[in-house]
DSSP file (Angstrom, degrees, kcal/mol; ACC not computed):
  #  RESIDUE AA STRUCTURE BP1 BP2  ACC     N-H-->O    O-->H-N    N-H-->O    O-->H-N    TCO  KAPPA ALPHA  PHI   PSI    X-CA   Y-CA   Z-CA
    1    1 A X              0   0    0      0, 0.0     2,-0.3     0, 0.0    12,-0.2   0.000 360.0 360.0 360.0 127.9   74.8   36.9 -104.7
    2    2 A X        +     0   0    0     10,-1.7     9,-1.5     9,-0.1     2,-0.2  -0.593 360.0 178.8 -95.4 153.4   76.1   38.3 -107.7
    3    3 A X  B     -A   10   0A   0     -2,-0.3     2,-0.9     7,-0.2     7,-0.2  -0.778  37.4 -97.1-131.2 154.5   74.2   37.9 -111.2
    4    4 A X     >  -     0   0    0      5,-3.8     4,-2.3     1,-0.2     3,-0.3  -0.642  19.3-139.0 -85.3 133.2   75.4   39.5 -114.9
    5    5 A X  T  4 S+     0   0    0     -2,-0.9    -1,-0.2     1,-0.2    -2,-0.0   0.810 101.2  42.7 -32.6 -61.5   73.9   42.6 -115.7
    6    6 A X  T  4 S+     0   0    0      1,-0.2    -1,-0.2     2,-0.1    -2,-0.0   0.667 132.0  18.1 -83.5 -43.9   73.6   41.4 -119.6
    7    7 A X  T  4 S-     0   0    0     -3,-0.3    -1,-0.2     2,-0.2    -2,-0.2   0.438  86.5-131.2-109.9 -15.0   72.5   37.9 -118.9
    8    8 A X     <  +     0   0    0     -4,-2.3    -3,-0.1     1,-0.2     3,-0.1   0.602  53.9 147.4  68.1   2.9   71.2   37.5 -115.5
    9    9 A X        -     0   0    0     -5,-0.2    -5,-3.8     1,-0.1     2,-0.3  -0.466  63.7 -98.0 -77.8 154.8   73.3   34.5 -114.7
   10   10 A X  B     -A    3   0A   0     -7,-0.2    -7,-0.2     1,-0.1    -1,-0.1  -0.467  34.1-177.0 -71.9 134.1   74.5   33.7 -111.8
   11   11 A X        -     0   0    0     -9,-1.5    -8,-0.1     1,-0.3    -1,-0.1  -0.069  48.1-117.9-121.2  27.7   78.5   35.0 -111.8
   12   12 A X        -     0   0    0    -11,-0.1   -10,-1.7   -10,-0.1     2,-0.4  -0.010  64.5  -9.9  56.2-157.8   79.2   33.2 -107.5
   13   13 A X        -     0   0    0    -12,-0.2     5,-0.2     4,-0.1     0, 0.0  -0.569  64.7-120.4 -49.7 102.6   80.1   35.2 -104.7
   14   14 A X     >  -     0   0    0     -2,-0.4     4,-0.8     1,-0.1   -12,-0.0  -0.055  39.2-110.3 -46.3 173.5   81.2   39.1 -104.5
   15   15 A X  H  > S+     0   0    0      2,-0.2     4,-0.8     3,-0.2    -1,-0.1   0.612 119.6  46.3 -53.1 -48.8   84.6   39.4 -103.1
   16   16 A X  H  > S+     0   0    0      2,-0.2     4,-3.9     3,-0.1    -1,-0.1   0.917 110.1  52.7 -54.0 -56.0   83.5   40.9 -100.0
   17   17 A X  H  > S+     0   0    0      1,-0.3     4,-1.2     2,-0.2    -2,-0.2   0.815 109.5  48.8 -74.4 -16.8   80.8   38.4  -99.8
   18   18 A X  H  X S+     0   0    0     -4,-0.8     4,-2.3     2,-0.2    -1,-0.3   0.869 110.5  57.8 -67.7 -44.2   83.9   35.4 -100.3
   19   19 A X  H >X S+     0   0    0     -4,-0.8     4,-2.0     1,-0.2     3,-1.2   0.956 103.7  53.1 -54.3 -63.0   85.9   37.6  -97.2
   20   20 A X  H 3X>S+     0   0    0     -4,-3.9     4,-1.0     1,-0.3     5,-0.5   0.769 105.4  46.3 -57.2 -26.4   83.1   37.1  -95.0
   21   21 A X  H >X5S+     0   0    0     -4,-1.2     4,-2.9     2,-0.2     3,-0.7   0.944 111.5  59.5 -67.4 -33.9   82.7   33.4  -95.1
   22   22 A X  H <X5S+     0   0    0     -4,-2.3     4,-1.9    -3,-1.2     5,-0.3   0.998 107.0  43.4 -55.0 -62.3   86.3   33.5  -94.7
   23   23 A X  H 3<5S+     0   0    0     -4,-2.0    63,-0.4    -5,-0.2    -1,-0.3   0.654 106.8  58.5 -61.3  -4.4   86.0   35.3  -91.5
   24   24 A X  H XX5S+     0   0    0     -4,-1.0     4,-2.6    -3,-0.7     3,-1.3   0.716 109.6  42.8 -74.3 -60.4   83.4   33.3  -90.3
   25   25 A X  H 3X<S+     0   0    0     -4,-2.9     4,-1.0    -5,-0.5    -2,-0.2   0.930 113.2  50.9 -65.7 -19.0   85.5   30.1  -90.5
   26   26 A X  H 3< S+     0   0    0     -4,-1.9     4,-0.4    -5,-0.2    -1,-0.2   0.525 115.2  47.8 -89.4   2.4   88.6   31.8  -89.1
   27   27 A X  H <> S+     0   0    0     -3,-1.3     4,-5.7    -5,-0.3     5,-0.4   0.899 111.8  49.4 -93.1 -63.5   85.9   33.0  -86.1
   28   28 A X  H  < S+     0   0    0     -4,-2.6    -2,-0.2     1,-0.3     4,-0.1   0.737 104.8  53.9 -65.9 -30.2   84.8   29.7  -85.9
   29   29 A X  T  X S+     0   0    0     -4,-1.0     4,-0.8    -5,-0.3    -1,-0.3   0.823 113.3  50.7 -70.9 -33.2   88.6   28.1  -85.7
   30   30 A X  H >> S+     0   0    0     -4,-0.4     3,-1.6     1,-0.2     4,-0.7   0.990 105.4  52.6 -68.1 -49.4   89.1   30.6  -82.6
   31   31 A X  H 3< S+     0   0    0     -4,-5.7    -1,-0.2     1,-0.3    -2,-0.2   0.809 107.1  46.6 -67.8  -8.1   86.4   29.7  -81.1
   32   32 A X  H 34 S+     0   0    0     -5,-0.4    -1,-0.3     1,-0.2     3,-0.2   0.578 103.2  66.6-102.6   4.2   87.2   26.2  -81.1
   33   33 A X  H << S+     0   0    0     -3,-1.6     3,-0.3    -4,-0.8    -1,-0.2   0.582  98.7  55.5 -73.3 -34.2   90.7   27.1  -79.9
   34   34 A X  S >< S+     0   0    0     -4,-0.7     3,-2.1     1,-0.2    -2,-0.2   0.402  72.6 116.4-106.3   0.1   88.9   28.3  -76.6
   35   35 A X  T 3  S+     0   0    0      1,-0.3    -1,-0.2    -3,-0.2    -2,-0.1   0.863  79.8  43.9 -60.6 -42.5   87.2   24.8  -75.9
   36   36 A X  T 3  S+     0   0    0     -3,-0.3    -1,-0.3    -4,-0.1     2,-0.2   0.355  99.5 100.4-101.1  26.6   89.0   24.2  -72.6
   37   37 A X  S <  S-     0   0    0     -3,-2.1     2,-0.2     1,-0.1     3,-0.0  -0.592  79.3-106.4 -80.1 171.6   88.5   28.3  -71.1
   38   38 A X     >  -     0   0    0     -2,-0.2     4,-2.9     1,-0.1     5,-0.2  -0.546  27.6 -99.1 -93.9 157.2   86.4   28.9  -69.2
   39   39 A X  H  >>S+     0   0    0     -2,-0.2     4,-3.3     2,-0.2     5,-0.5   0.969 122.7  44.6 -52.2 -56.3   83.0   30.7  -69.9
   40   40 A X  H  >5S+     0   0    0      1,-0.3     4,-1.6     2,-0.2    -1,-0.2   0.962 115.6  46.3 -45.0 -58.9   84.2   34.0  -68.6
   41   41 A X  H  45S+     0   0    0      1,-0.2    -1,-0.3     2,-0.2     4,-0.2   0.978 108.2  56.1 -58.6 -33.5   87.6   33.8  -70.4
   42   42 A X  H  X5S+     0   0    0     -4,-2.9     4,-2.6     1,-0.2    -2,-0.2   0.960 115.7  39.5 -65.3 -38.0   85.9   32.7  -73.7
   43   43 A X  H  <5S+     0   0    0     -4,-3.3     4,-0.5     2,-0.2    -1,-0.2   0.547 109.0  57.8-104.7  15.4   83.6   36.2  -73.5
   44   44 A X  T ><<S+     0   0    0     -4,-1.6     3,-2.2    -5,-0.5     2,-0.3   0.524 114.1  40.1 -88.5-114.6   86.4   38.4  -72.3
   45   45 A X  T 3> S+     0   0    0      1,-0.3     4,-1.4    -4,-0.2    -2,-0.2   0.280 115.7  52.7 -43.8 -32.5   88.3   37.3  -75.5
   46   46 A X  T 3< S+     0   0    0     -4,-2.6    -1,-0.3    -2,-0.3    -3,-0.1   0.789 111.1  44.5 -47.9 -35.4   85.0   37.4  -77.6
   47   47 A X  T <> S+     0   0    0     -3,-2.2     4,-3.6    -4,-0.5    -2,-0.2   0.865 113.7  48.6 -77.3 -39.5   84.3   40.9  -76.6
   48   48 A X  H  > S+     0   0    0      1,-0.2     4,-5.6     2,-0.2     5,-0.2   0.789 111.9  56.2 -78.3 -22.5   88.1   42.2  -77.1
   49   49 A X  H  < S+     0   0    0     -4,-1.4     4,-0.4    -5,-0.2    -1,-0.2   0.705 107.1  42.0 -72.7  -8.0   87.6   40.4  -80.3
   50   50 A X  H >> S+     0   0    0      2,-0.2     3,-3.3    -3,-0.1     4,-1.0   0.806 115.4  54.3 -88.0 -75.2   84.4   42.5  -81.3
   51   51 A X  H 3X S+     0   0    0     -4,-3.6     4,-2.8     1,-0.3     3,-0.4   0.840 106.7  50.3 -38.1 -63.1   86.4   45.6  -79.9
   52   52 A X  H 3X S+     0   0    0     -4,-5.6     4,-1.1     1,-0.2    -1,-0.3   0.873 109.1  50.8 -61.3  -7.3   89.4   44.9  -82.3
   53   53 A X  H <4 S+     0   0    0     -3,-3.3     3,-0.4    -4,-0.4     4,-0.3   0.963 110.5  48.4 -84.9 -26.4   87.3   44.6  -85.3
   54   54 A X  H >< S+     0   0    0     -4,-1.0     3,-0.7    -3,-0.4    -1,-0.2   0.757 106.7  58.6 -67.3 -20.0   85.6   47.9  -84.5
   55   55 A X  H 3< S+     0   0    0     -4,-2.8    -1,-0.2    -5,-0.4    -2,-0.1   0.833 102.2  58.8 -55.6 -36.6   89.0   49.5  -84.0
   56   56 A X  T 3< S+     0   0    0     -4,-1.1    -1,-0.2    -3,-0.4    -2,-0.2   0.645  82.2  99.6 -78.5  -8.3   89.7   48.5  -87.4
   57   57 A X  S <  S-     0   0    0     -3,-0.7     5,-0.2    -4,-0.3     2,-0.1  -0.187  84.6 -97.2 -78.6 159.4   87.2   50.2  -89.0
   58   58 A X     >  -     0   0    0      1,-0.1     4,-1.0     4,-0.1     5,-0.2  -0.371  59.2 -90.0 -85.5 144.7   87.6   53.8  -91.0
   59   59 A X  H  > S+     0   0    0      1,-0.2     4,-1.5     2,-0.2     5,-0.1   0.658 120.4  49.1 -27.9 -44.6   86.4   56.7  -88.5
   60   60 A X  H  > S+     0   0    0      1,-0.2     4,-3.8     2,-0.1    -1,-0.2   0.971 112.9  45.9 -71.8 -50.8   82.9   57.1  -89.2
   61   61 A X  H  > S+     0   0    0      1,-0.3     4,-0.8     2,-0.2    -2,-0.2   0.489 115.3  50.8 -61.7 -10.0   81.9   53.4  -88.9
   62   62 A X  H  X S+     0   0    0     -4,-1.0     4,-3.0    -5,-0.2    -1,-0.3   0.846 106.5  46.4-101.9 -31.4   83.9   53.1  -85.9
   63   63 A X  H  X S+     0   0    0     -4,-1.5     4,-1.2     2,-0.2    -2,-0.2   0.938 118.5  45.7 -40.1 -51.4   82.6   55.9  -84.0
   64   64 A X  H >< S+     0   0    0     -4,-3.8     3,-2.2     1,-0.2     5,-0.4   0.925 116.4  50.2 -45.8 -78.9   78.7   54.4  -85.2
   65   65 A X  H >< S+     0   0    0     -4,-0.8     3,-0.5     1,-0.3    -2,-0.2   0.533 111.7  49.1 -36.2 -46.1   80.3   50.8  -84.1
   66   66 A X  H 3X S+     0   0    0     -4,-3.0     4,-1.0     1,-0.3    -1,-0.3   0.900 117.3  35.0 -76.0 -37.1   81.5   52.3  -80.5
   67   67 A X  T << S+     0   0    0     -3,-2.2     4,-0.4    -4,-1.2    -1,-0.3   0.161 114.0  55.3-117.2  19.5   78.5   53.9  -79.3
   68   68 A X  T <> S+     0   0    0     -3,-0.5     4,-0.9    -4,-0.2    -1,-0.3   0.290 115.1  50.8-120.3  -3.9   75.8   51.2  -80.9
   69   69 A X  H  > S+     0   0    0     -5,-0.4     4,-0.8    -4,-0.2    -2,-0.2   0.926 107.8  45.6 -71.0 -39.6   78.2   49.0  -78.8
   70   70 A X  H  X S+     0   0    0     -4,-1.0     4,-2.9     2,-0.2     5,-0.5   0.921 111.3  54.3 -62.8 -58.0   78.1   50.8  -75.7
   71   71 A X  H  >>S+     0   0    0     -4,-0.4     4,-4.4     1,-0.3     5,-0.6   0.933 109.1  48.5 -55.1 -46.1   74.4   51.1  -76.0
   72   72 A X  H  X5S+     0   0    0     -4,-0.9     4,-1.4     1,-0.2     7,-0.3   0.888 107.1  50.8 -64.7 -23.9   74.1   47.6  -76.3
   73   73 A X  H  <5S+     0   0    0     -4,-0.8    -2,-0.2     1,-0.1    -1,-0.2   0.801 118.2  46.7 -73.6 -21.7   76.3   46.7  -73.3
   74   74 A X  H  <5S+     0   0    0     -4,-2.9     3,-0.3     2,-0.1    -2,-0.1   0.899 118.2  33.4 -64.3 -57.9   74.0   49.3  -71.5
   75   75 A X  H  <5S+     0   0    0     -4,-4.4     2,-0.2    -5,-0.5    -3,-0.2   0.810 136.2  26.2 -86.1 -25.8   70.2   48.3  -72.6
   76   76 A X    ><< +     0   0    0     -4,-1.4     3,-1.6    -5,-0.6    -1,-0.3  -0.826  52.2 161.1-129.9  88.8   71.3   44.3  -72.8
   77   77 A X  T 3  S+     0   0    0     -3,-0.3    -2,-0.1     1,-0.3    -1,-0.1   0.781  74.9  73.0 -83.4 -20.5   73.9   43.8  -70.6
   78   78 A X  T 3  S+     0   0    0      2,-0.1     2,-0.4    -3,-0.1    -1,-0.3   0.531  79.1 101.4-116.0 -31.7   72.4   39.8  -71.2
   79   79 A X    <   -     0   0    0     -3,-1.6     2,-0.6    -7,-0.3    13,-0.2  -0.587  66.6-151.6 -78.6 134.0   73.9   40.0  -74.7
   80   80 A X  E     -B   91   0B   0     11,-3.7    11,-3.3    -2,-0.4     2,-0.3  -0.822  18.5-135.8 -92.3 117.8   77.2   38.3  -75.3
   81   81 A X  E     +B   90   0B   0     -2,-0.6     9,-0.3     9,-0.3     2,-0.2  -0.715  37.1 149.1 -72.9 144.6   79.1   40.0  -78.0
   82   82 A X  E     -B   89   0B   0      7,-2.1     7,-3.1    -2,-0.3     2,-0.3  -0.906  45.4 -87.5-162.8 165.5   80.9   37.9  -80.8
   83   83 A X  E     -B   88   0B   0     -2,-0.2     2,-0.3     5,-0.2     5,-0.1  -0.890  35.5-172.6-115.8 141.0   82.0   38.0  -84.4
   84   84 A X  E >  S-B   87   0B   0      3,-1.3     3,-0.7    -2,-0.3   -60,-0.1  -0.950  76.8 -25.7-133.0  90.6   79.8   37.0  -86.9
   85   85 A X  T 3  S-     0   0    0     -2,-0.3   -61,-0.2     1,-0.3   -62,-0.1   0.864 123.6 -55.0  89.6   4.5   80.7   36.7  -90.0
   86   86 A X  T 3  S+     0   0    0    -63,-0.4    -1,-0.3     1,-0.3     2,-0.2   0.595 118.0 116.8  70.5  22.0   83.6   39.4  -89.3
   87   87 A X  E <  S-B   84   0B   0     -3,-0.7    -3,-1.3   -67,-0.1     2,-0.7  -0.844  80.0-113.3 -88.0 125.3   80.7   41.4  -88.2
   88   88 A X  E     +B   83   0B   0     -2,-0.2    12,-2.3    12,-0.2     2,-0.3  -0.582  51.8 176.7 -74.1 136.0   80.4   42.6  -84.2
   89   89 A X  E     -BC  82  99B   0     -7,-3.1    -7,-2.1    -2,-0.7     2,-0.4  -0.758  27.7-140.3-118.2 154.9   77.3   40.6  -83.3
   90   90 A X  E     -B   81   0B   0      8,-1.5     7,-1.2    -9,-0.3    -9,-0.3  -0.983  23.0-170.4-132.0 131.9   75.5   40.1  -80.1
   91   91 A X  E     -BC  80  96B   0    -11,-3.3   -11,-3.7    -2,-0.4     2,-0.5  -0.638  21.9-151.9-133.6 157.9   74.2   36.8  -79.0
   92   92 A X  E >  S- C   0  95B   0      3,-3.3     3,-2.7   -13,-0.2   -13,-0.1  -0.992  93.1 -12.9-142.1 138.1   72.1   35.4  -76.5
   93   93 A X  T 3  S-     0   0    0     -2,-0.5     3,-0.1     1,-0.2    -1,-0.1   0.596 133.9 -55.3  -7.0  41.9   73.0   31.7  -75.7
   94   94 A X  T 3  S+     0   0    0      1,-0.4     2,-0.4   -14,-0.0    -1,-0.2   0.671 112.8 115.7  92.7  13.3   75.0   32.0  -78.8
   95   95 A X  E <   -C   92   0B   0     -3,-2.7    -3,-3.3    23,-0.1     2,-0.5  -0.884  69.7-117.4-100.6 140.9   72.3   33.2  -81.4
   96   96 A X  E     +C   91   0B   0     -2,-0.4    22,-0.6    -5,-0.2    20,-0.4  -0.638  33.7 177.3 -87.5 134.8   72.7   36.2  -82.7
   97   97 A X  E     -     0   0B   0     -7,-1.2    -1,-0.2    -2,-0.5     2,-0.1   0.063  68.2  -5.5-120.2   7.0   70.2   38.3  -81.9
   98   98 A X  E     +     0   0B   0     17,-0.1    -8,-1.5    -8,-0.1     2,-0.3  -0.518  56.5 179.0 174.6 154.8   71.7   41.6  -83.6
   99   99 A X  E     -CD  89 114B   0     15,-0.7    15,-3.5   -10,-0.2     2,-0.6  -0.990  23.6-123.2-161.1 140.8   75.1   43.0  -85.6
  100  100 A X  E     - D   0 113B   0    -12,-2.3     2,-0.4    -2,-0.3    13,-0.2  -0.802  15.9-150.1-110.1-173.6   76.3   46.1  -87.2
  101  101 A X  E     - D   0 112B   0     11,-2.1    11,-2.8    -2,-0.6     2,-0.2  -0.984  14.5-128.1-138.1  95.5   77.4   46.2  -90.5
  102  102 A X    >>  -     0   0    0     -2,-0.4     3,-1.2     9,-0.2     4,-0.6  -0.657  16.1-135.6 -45.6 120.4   80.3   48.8  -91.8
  103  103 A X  T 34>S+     0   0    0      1,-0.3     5,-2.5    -2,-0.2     3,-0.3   0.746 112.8  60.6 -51.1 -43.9   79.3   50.7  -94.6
  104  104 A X  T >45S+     0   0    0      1,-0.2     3,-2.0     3,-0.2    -1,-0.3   0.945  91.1  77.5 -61.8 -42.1   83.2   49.6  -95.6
  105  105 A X  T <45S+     0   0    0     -3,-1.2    -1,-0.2     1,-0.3    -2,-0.2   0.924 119.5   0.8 -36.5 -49.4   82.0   45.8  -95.4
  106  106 A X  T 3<5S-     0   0    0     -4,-0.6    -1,-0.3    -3,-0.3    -2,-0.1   0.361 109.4-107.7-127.2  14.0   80.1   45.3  -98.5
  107  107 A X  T < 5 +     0   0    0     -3,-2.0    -3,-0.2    -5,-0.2    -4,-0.1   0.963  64.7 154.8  51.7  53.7   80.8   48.9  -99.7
  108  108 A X      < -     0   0    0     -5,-2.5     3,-0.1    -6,-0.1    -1,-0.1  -0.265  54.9-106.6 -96.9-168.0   77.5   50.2  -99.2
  109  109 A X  S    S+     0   0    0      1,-0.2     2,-0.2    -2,-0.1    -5,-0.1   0.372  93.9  23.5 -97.2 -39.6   76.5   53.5  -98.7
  110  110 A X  S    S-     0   0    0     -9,-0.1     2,-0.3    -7,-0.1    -1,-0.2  -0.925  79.5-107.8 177.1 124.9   75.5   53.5  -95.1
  111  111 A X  E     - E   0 133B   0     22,-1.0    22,-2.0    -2,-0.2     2,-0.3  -0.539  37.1-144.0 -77.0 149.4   76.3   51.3  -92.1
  112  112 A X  E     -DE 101 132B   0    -11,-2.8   -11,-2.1    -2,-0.3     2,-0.5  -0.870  14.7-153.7-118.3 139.4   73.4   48.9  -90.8
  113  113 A X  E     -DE 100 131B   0     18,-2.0    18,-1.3    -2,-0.3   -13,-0.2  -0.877  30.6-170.7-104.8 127.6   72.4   47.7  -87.5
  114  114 A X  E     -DE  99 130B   0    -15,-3.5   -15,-0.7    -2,-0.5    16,-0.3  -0.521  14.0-162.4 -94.1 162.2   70.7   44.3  -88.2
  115  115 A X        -     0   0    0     14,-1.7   -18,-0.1   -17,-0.2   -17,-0.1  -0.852  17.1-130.2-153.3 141.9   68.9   42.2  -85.9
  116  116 A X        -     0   0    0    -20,-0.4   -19,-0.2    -2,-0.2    -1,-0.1   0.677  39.4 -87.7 -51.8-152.9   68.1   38.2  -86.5
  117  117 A X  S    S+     0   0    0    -21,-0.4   -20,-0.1     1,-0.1    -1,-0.0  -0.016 122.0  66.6-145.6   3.5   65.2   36.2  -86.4
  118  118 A X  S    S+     0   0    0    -22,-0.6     2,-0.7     2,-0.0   -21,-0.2   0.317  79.1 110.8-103.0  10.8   65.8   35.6  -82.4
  119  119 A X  S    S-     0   0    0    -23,-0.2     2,-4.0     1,-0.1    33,-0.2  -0.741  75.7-130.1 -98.3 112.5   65.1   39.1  -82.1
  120  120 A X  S    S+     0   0    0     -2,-0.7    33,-0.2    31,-0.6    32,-0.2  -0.079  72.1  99.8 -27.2  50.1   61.6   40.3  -80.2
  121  121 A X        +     0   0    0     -2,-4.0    -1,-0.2    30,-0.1    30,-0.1   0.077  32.2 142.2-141.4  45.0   60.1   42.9  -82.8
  122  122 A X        +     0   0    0      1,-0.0     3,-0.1     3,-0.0     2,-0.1  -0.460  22.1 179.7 -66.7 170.5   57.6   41.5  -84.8
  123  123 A X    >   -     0   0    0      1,-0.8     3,-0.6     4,-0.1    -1,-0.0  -0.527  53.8 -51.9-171.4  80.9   55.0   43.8  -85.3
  124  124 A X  T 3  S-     0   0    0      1,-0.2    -1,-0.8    -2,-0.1     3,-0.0   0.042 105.8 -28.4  77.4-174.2   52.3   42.5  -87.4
  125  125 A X  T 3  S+     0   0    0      1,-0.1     2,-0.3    -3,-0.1    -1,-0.2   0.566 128.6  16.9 -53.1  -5.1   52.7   40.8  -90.9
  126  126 A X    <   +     0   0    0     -3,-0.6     2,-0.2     2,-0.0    -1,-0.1  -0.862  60.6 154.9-170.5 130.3   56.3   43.1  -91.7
  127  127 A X        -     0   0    0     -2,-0.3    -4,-0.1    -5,-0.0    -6,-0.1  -0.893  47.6 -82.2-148.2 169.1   58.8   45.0  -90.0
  128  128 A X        -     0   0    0     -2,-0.2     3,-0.1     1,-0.1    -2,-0.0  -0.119  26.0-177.7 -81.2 162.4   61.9   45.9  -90.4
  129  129 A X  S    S+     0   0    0      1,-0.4   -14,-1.7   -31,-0.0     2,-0.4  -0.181  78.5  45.2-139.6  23.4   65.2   43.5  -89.4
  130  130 A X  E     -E  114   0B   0    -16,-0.3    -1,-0.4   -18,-0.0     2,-0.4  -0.862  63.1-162.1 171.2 135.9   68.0   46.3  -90.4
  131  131 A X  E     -E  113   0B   0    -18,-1.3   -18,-2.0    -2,-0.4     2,-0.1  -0.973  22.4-134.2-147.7 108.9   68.3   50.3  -89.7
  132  132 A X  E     -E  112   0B   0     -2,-0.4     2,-0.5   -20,-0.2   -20,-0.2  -0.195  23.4-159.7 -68.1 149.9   70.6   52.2  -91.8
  133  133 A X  E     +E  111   0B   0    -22,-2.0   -22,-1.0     1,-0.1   -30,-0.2  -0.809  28.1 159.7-138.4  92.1   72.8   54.5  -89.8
  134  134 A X  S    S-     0   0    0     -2,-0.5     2,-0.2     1,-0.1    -1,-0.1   0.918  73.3 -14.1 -89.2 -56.2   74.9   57.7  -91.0
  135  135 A X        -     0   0    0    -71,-0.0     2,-0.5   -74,-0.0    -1,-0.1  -0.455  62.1-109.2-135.7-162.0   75.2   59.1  -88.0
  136  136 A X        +     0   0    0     -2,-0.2     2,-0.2    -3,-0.1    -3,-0.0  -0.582  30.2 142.4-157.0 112.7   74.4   59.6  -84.2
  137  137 A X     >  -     0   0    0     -2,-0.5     4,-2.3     1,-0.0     5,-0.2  -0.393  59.6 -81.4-110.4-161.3   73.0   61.7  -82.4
  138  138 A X  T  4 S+     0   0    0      1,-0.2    -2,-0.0     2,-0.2    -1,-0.0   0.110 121.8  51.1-105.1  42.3   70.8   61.3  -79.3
  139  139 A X  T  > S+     0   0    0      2,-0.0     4,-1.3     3,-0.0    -1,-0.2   0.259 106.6  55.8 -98.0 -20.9   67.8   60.6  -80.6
  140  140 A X  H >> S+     0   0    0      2,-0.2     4,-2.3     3,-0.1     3,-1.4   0.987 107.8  50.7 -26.3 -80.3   69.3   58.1  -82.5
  141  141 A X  H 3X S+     0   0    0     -4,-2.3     4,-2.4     1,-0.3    -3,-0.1   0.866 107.0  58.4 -15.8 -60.9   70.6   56.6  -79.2
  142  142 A X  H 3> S+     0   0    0     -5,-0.2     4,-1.1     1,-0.2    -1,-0.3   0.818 105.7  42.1 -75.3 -11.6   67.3   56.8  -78.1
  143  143 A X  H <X S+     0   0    0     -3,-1.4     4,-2.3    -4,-1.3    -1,-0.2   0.712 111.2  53.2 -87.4 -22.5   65.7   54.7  -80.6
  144  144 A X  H  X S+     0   0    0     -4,-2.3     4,-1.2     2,-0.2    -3,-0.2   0.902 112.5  55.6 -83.3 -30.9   68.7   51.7  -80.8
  145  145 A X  H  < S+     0   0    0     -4,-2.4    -2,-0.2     2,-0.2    -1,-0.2   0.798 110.0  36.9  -9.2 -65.1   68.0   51.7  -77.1
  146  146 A X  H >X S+     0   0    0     -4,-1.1     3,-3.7     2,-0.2     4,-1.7   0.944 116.9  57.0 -37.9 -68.6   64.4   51.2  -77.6
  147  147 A X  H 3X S+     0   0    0     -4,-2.3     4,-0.9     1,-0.3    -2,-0.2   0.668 112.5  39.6 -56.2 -38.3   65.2   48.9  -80.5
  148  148 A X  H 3< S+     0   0    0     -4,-1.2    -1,-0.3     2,-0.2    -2,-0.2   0.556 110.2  49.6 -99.3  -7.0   67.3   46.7  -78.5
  149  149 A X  H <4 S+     0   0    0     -3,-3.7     3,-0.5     1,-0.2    -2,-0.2   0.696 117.3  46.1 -96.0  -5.0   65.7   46.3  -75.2
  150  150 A X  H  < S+     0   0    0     -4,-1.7    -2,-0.2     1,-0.2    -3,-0.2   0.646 106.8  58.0-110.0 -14.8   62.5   45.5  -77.1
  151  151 A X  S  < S+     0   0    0     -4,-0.9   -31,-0.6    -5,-0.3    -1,-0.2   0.415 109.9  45.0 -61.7 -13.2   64.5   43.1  -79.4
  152  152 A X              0   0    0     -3,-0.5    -2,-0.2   -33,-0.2    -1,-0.1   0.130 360.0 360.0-108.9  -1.3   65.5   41.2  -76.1
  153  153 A X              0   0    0    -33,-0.2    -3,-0.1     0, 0.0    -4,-0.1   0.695 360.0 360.0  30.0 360.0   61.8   41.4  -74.9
């Protein structure tokens, strides 16, 4: 939430952060479009919906976005992908349990792989819920591997 530098008051929503509720309610009207599919058809069209929002993404953030997909379809085949929030998310009985985040999204710096508060990795009184990502290589891989089968305990 944005605040004014000068005053500290609160000034609403970024712009970005107004898109994404929008895409979350236009998510949420699709999905209620699918009430009489069937399960299978509902995550065949969820998943081609994850895929076209990584398609849309600027070159680096879709290359991160394709292979932290893959990997998930790999290490938790158990995870349903959906968009969250115009994010691709992967959910398990329809909580999301982890998302990336395009660097373009909120115009940060670095894309983020997130993970919820259904996700397996506590580790004492703090750990981290979100792992910034420039690039990938394969020890990368191997650690969102790790990250995600032990986030699906």
């Amino acid at each position: 939430m944005a605040a004014t530098e000068s005053t500290g008051n609160y000034s609403g929503f970024s712009a970005e952060e107004r898109a994404a509720m929008k895409e979350h309610a236009n998510e949420e009207k699709k999905a209620a479009s699918r009430r009489g599919a069937s399960r299978a058809e509902k995550e065949a069209a969820a998943e081609q919906d994850v895929l076209a929002k990584i398609a849309e993404m600027q070159d680096g953030d879709r290359a991160l976005a394709e292979r932290v997909h893959k990997i998930i379809k790999e290490a938790a085949p158990e995870l349903a992908p959906k968009l969250w929030y115009g994010m691709p998310a992967y959910a398990r009985d329809g909580k999301v349990v982890c998302h990336f985040q395009s660097a373009e999204k909120f115009k940060s710096r670095y894309a983020t792989l997130g993970f919820s508060d259904q996700a397996a990795l506590d580790d004492g009184a703090m750990w981290p819920a979100a792992y910034a990502l420039t690039e990938m290589t394969a020890a990368v891989e191997e650690q969102i591997t790790a990250l995600i089968r032990k986030a699906v305990g």
